[in-house]
C-alpha positions in Angstrom: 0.0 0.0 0.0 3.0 2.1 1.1 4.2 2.0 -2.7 0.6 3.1 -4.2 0.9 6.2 -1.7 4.0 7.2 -2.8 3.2 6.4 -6.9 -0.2 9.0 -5.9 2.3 11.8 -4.5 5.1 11.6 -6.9 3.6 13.6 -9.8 2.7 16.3 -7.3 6.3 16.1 -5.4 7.5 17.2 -8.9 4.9 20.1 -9.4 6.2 21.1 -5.8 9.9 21.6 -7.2 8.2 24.0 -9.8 5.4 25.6 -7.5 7.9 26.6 -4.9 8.3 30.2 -5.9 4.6 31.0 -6.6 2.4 32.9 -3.9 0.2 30.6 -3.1 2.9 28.1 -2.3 2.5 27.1 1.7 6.2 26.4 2.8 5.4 24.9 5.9 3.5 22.1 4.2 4.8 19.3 2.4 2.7 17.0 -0.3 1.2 13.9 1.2 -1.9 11.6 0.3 -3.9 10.6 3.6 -6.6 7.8 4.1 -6.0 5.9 1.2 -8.6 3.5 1.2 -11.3 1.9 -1.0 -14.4 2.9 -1.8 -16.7 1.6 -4.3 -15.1 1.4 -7.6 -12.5 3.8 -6.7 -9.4 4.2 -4.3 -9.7 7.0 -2.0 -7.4 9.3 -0.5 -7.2 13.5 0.8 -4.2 15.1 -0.9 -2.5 17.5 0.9 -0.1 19.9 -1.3 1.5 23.2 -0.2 -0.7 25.0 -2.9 -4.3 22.9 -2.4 -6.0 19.9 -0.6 -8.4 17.5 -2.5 -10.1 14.4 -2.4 -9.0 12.2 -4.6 -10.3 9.4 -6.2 -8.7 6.7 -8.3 -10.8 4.4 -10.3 -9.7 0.9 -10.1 -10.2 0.7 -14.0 -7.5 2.9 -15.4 -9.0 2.2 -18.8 -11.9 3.2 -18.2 -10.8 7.1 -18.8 -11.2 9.1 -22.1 -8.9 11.7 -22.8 -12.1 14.0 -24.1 -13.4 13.9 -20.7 -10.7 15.6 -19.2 -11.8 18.8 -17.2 -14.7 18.2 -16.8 -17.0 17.9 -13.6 -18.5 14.4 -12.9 -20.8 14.5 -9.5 -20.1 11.2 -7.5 -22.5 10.1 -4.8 -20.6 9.1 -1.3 -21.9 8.4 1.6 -22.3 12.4 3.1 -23.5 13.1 -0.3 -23.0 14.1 -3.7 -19.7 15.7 -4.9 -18.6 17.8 -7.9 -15.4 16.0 -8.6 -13.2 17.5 -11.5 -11.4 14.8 -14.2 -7.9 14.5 -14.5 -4.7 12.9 -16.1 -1.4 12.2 -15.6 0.4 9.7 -17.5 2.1 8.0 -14.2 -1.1 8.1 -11.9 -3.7 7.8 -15.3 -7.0 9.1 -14.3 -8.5 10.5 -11.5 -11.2 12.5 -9.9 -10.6 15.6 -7.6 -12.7 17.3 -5.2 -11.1 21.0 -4.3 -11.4 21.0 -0.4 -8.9 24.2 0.2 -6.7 26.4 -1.9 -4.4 28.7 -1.2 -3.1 27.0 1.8 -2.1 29.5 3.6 -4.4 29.4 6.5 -2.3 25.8 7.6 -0.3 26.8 10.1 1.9 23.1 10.1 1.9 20.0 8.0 0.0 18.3 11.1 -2.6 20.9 11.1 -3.5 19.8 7.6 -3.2 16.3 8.1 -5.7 16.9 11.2 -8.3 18.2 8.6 -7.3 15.5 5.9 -8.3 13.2 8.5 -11.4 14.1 9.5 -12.3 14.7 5.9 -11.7 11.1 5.3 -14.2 10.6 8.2 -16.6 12.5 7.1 -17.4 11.3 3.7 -17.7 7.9 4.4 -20.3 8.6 7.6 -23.5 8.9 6.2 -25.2 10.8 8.8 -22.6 13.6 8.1 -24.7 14.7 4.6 -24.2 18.6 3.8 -25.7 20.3 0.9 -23.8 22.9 -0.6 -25.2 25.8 -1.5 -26.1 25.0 -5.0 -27.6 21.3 -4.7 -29.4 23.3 -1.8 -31.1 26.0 -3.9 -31.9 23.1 -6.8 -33.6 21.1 -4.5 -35.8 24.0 -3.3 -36.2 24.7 -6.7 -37.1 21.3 -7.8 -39.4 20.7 -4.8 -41.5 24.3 -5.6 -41.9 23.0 -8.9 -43.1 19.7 -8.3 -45.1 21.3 -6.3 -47.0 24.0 -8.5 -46.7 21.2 -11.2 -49.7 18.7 -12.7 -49.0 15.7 -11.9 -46.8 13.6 -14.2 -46.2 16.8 -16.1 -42.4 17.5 -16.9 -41.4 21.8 -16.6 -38.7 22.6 -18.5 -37.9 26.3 -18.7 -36.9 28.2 -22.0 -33.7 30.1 -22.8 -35.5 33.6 -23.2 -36.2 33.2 -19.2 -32.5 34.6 -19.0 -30.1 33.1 -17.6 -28.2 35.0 -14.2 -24.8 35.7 -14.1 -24.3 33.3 -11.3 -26.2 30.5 -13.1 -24.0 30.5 -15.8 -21.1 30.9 -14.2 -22.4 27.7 -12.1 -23.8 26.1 -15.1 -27.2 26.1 -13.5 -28.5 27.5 -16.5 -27.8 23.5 -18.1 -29.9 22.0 -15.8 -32.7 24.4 -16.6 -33.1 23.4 -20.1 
């Protein structure tokens, strides 16, 4: 396990090396990968950097990946809830999933500060009673409940583009899931 660990950091100990003069670069911290751990169809682990922390997740299928797909935002249902996870690639690690938890870094005062929080992130997604909305999955469930509500039953609502779209829901790419 030790040696899938270390194959998970390595990409990101050589973005380090490169990183190390940018602003948002946390000295005190040093890339690590804690909680590593299955789950599902995917290997699971919090990956702290001096620039970011994010859940990662590894599928077990490194085939299964299409370079098209890179960048863009898959939602994946854990235990606490449903997660925006971003696509990535890198030709050691192949693909993986990440889930932005904290960037710049600077409020980490030590490396075990942040492994602290890396640990109790790891606890928290995998404890179903620790489900938290954010904001946006929030405001479409309201919304989706009010319209089932005013809605005949069995009737689907789909709102038109010329309802104008909000700066914020296109930014968000709420506007997609109104069409």
């Amino acid at each position: 396990m030790q040696t899938q660990i270390e194959a998970v950091k390595a990409p990101f100990l050589r973005a380090a090396e490169r990183m190390a003069d940018l602003p948002v670069y946390n000295p005190k911290l040093e890339v690590d990968f804690i909680g590593y751990q299955p789950l599902n169809s995917y290997r699971m682990g919090v990956l702290i950097t001096p620039w970011c922390m994010n859940l990662l997740l590894l599928p077990d299928n490194k085939d299964q990946w299409n370079a098209n797909e890179i960048g863009e935002t898959q939602i994946i249902e854990l235990p606490s809830g449903r997660y925006d996870f971003i696509r990535h690639w890198d030709a050691s690690l192949g693909g993986y999933l990440s889930c932005s938890l904290f960037s710049p870094m600077a409020e980490f005062e030590d490396q075990p500060a942040a492994v602290a929080v890396a640990e109790e992130v790891i606890r928290a997604v995998v404890d179903k009673d620790h489900v938290a909305l954010t904001d946006r999955q929030r405001e479409l469930s309201t919304k989706e409940e009010q319209e089932n509500r005013t809605a005949p039953s069995g009737s689907v609502r789909r709102s038109s583009p010329s309802e104008g779209v909000s700066r914020r829901g296109f930014l968000t790419a709420t506007w997609a899931d109104r069409r």
